[in-house]
C-alpha positions in Angstrom: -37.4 246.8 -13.1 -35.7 245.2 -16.1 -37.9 242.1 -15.8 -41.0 244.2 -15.4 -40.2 245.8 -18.5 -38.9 242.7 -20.4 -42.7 241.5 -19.3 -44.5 244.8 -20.7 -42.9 244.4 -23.8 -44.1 241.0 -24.2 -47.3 241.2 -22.8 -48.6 245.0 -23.3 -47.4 245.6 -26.4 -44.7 248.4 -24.6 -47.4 250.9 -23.9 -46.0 251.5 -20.5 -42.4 251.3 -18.2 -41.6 250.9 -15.2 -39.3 253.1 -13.2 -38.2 252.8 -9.8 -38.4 256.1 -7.9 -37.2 257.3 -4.6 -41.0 258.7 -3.4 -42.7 255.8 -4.7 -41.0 252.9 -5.5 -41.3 251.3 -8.7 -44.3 253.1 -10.6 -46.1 252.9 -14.3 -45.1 255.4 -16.6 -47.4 255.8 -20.0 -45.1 255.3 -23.6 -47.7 256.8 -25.4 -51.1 259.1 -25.5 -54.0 257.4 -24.4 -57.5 259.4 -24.8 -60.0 259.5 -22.0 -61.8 256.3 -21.4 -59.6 254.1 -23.4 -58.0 250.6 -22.2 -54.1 251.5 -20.7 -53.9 247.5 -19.5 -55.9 244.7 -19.1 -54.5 241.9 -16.0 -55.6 238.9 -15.8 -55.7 237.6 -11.4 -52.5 235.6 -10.9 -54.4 234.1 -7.5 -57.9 234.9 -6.4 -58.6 233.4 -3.0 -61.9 233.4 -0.7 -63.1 232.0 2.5 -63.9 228.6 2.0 -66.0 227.9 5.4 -67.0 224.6 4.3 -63.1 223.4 3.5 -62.2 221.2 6.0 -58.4 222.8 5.5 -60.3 226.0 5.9 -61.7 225.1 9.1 -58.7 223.6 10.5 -57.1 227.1 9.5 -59.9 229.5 11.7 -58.7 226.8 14.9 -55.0 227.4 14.7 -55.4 231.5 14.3 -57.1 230.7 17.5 -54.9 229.4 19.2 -51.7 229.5 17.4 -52.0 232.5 15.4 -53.3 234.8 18.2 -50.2 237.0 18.2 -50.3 238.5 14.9 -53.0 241.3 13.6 -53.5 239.7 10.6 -57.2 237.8 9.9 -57.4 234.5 8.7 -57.5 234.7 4.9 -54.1 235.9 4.9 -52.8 233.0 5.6 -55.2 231.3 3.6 -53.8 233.5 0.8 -50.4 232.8 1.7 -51.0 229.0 1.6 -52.8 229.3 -1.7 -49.6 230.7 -3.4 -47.2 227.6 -2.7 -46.2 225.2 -6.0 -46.4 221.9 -5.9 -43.0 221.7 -5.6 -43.3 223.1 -2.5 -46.0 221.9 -0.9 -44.8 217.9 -1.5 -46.4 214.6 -2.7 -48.6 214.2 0.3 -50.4 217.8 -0.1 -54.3 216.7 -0.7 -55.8 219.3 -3.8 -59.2 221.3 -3.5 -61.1 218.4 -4.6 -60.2 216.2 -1.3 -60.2 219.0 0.8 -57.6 221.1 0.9 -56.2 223.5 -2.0 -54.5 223.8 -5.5 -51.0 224.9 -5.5 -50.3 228.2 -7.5 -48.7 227.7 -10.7 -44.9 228.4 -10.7 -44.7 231.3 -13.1 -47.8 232.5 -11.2 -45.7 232.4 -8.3 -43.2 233.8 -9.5 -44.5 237.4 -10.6 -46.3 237.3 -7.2 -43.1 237.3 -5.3 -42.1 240.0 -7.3 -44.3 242.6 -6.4 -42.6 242.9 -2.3 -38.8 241.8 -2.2 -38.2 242.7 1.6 -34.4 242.4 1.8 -35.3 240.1 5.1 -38.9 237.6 5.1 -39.8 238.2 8.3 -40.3 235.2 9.6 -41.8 234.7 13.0 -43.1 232.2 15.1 -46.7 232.3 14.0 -45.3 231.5 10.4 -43.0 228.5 11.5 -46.3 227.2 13.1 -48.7 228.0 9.8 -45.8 225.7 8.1 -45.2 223.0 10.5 -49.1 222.3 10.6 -50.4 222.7 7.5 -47.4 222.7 4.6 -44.8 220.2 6.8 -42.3 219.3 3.5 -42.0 223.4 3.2 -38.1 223.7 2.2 -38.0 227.1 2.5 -40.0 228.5 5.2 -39.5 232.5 3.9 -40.8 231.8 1.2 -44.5 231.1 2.7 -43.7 234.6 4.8 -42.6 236.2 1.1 -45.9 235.0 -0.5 -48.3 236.9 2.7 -46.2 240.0 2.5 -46.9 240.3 -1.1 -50.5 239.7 -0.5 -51.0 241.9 2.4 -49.1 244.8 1.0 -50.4 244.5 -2.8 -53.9 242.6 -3.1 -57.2 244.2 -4.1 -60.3 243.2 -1.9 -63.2 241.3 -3.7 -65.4 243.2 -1.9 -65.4 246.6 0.1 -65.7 247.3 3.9 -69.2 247.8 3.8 -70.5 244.7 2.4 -72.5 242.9 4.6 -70.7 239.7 3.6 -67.7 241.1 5.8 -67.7 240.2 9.6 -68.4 243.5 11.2 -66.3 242.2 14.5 -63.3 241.1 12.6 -63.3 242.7 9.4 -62.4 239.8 7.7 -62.9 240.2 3.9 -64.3 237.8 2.0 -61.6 237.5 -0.4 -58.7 239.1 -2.3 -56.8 239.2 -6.0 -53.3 239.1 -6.1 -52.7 241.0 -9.8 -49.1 241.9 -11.1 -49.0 244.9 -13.1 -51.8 247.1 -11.4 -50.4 246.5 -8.4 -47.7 248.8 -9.4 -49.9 251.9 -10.5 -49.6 254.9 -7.7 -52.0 255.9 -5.8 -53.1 259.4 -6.7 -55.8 262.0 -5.1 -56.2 263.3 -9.1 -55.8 260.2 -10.3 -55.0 260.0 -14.3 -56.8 256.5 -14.8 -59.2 254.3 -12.8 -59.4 250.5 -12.8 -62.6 248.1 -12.4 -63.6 244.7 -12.5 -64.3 243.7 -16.6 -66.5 240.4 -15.9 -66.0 239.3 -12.4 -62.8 239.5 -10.7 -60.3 241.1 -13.3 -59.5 245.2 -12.6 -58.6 247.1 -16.2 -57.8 250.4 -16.4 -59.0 252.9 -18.2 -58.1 257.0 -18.9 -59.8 259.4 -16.8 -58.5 261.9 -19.7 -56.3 262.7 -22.3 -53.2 262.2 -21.2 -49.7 262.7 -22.7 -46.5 260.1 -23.0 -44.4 259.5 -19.9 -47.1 260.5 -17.6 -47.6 258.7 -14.4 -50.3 256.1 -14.4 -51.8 256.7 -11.4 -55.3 255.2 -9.7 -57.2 256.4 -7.0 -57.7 253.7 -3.9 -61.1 251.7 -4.7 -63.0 248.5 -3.6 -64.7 246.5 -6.1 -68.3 246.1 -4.9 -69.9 243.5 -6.8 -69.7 239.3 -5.7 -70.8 236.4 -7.8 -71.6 233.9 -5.5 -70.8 231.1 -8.2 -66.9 231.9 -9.4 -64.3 229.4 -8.8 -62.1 230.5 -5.8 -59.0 230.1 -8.0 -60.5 230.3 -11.6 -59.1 233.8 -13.3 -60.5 232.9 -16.7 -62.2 236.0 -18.1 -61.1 237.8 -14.9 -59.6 240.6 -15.7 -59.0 243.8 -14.1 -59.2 246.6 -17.4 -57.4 250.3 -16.1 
């Protein structure tokens, strides 16, 4: 909570804290009066990942959940996302980037706040994750940290595209794609939600007020899937990307 509010400061201008509570966790509290319809923060995607049929990484990825990665629930872009959110220091001098066919490691600061959004006091790592790193990220150090990176995705990401898209395999339910974001992940979910957040230019959710609403109330958000795809965005460029609540 300290760092999260030593990054506020820094970065939003201390409109907001964070507070840790025992019904919700840590949770977005407003510093200030925002009127209805204005700006509370504007993130910018630490990751955004897709399915990258033609990748030849990609494709070697869909044959070990086959095989390897039949025991889990999870489809295979979570693993995808996982992979996607190693450094270079962790994936080693032998890891080939996007352009030769495989992927560009995360940025370390990137990493970083990602890692900070689930901090389970065990990773649970299982068998299908040993095998994920044996075959695809072999000079992996620290193999809980590849299990760190998928819980925060699969307990924090926002889906590029809803359930109902016809883009989304109607047999597997495998989505397109996801956006790992920091500070929106940590507004509350709400039935009479006191903001709402949406994609500003692509892939980048801001917030804005649903009403007036007074300092120290909880910035809250109602669940939502972002229903617009632009066939031509970068699977890991987040410029201009920004989610506005």
């Amino acid at each position: 909570v300290v760092f999260i509010n030593s990054y506020i400061e820094e970065s939003h201008e201390a409109a907001f804290r964070c507070r840790k509570t025992k019904e919700k966790g840590r949770i977005l509290l407003a510093r200030r009066s925002f009127e209805a319809g204005e700006v509370v923060l504007e993130a910018t995607p630490l990751r955004i990942v897709r399915c990258e049929p033609t990748n030849p990484t990609y494709q070697r990825l869909l044959e070990w959940h086959r095989t390897e990665g039949c025991d889990t629930a999870l489809t295979p872009i979570w693993y995808w996302c996982a992979l996607k959110s190693l450094t270079t220091e962790d994936l080693g001098p032998d890891h080939k980037t996007e352009a030769q066919g495989g992927w560009d490691p995360m940025p370390l600061g990137s990493q970083e706040l990602l890692l900070k959004l689930h901090q389970a006091p065990k990773p649970h790592t299982n068998r299908t994750i040993q095998s994920l790193a044996e075959t695809f990220v072999p000079h992996l150090k620290d193999v809980s940290k590849l299990a760190r990176c998928l819980d925060a995705w699969v307990l924090n990401c926002f889906d590029l595209i809803g359930d109902d898209d016809p883009n989304v395999n109607p047999e597997t339910k495998e989505q397109p794609g996801h956006v790992a974001v920091f500070l929106p992940s940590m507004l509350s979910h709400s039935c009479f939600p006191t903001c709402v957040w949406h994609w500003c230019t692509e892939y980048a959710p801001p917030s804005n007020a649903r009403g007036d609403s007074g300092s120290s109330s909880s910035s809250t958000t109602a669940t939502a899937n972002n229903n617009s795809t632009s066939s031509d965005t970068n699977n890991n460029d987040t410029t201009n990307n920004n989610i506005t609540t």
